[in-house]
C-alpha positions as CSV (number, residue, x, y, z in Angstrom):
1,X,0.0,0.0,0.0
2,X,1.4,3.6,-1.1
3,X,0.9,5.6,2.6
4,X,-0.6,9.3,2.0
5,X,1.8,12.0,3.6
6,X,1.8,14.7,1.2
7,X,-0.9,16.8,-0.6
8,X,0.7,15.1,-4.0
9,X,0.1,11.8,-2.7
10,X,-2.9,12.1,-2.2
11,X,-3.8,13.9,-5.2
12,X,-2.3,10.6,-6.9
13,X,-5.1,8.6,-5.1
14,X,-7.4,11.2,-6.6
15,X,-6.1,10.6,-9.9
16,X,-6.3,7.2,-10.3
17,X,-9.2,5.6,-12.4
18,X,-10.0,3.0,-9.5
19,X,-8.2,3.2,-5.7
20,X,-8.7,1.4,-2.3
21,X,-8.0,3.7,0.5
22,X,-7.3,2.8,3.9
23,X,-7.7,5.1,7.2
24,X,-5.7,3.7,9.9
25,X,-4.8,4.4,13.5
26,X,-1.9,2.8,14.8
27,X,-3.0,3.2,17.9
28,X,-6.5,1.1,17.8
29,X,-6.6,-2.3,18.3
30,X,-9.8,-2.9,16.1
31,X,-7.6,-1.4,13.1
32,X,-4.7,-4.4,13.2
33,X,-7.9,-6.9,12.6
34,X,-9.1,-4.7,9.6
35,X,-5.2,-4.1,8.4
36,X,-5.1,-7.8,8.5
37,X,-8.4,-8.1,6.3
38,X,-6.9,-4.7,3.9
39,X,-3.5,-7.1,3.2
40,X,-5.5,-10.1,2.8
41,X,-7.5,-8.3,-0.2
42,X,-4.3,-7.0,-1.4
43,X,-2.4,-10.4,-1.4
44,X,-4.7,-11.9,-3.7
45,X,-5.2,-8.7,-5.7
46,X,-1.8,-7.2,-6.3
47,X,-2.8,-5.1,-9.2
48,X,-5.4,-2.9,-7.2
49,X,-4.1,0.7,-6.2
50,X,-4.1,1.0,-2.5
51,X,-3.8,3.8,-0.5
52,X,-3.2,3.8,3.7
53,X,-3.0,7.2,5.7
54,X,-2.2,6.8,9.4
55,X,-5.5,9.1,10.9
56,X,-3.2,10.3,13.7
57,X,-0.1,10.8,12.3
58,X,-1.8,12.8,8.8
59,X,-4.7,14.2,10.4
60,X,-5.0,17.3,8.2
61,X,-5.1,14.8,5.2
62,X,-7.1,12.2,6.9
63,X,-9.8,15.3,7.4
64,X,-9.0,17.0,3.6
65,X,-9.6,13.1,2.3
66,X,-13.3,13.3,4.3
67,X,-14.0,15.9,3.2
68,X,-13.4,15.6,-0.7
69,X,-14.9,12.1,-0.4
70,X,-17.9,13.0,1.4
71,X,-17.6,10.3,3.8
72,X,-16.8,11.3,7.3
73,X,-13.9,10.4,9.2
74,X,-13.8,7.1,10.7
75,X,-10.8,4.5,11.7
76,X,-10.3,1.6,10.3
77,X,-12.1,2.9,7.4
78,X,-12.1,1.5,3.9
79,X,-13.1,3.6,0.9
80,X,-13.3,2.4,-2.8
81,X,-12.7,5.7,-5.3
82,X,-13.6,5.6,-9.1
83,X,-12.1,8.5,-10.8
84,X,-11.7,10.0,-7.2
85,X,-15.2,9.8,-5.8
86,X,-16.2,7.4,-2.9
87,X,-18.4,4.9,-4.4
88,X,-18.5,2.9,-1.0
89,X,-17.0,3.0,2.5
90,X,-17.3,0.2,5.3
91,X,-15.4,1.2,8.7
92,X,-15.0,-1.4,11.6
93,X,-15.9,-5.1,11.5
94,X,-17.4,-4.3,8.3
95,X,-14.1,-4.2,6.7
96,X,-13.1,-8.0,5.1
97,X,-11.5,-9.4,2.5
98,X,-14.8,-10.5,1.4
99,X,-16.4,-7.3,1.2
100,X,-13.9,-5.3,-0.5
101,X,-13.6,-8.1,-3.6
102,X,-17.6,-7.3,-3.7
103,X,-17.9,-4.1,-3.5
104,X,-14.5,-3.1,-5.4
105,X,-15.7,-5.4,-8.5
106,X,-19.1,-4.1,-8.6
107,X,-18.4,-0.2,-7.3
């Protein structure tokens, strides 16, 4: 995953025609489950953009990212872009392996 620390990184993720983006705290225990679930997605889809901004340690672009997606902030919190608009978002135990293959294929 590409982390977001700079305004041009994440104008990259905002560029691309299809992107995963992961908000993360390093911090939360409930995000190392839904990290684990992210890389599991990832493993067996290598050719998927990903994104990953740490919530805490970005926090202006964690807040600039909610607010250009329309999706407020939340951590864990996975959001699938087309062509740099939020087409879904699952945060918590909502994020799996299972749902992201879903709702990345058909978003």
């Amino acid at each position: 995953m590409r982390r977001i620390l700079t305004d041009q990184d994440m104008e990259a993720l905002f560029r691309a025609p299809s992107a995963i983006l992961y908000k993360h705290s390093p911090t939360w225990p409930v995000c190392a489950a839904a990290l684990d679930e992210v890389e599991a997605f990832l493993a067996a889809h290598a050719d998927v953009q990903a994104y990953l901004v740490d919530v805490r340690a970005e926090q202006p672009l964690s807040q600039q990212i909610a607010t250009r997606t329309g999706r407020r902030q939340e951590s864990p919190q996975r959001i699938v872009l087309r062509s740099g608009a939020a087409v879904w978002s699952a945060s918590r135990d909502d994020i799996t392996a299972g749902a992201i293959l879903r709702n990345f294929s058909t978003a």
